[in-house]
C-alpha positions in Angstrom: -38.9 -51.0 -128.8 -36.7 -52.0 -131.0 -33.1 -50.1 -131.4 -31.4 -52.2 -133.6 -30.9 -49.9 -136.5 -29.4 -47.3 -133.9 -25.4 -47.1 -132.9 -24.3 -48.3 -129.9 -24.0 -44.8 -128.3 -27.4 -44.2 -129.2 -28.4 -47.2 -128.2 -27.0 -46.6 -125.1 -28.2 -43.3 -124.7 -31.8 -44.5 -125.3 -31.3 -47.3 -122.8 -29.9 -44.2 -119.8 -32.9 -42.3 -120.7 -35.3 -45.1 -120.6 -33.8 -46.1 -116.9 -34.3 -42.5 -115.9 -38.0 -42.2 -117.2 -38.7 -45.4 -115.1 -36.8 -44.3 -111.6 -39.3 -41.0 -112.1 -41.9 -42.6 -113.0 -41.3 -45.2 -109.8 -40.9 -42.4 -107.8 -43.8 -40.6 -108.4 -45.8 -43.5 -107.6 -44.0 -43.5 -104.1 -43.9 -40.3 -103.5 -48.2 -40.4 -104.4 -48.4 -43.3 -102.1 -46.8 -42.0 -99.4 -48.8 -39.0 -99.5 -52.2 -40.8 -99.8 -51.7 -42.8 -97.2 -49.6 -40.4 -95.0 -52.8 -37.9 -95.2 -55.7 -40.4 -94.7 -54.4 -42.3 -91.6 -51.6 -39.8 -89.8 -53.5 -36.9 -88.0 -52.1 -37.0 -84.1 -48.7 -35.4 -84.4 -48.7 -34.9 -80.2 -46.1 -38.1 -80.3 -42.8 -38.9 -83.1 -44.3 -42.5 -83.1 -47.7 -43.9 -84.9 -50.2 -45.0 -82.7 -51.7 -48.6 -83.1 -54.7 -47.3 -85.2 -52.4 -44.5 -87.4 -49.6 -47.8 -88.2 -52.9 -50.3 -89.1 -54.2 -47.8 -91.6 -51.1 -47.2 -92.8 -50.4 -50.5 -93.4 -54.2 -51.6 -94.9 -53.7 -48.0 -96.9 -50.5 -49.5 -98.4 -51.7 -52.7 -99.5 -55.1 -51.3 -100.6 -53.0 -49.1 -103.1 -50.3 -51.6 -103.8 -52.7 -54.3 -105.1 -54.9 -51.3 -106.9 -51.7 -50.5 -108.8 -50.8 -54.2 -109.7 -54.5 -54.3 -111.4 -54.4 -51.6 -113.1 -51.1 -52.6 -114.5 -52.5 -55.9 -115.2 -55.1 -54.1 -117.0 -52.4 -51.8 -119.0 -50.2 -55.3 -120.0 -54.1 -57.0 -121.1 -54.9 -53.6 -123.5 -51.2 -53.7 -124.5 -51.5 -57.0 -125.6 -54.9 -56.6 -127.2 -53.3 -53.5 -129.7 -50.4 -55.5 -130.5 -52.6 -58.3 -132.4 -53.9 -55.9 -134.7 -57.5 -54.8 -135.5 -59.9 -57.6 -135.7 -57.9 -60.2 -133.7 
């Protein structure tokens, strides 16, 4: 985006509201992660700790989602690029 023709207070206001759009949007995608993963592998709650099996799924369940995400933003960044060329490009 480009905010060149804006003041610097607006530019600056933009800039506060774009940083606040990402940190919700970044924690939204924790927050969904943590639930996923939380309710696919945590089911024993007789101890505080994970057992073995509970911390392994965990962990595969992070990656799993972690490496879905970075292709799918791949993906987003590839379309992106694609609409920026222009029709018949």
């Amino acid at each position: 985006m480009d905010f060149s023709s804006f003041s610097q207070s607006e530019q600056t206001a933009m800039q506060r509201i774009i940083e606040q759009k990402q940190m919700k949007d970044f924690m939204r995608l924790y927050t969904g992660l943590v639930e996923r993963c939380f309710d696919s592998c945590c089911n024993d709650f007789t101890s505080k700790a994970l057992s073995s099996k509970e911390e392994t799924c965990v962990e595969n369940c992070t990656q799993k989602w972690l490496k879905h995400s970075e292709r799918v933003g791949a993906r987003f960044q590839e379309e992106n690029a694609k609409m920026m060329q222009g029709p018949g490009k």
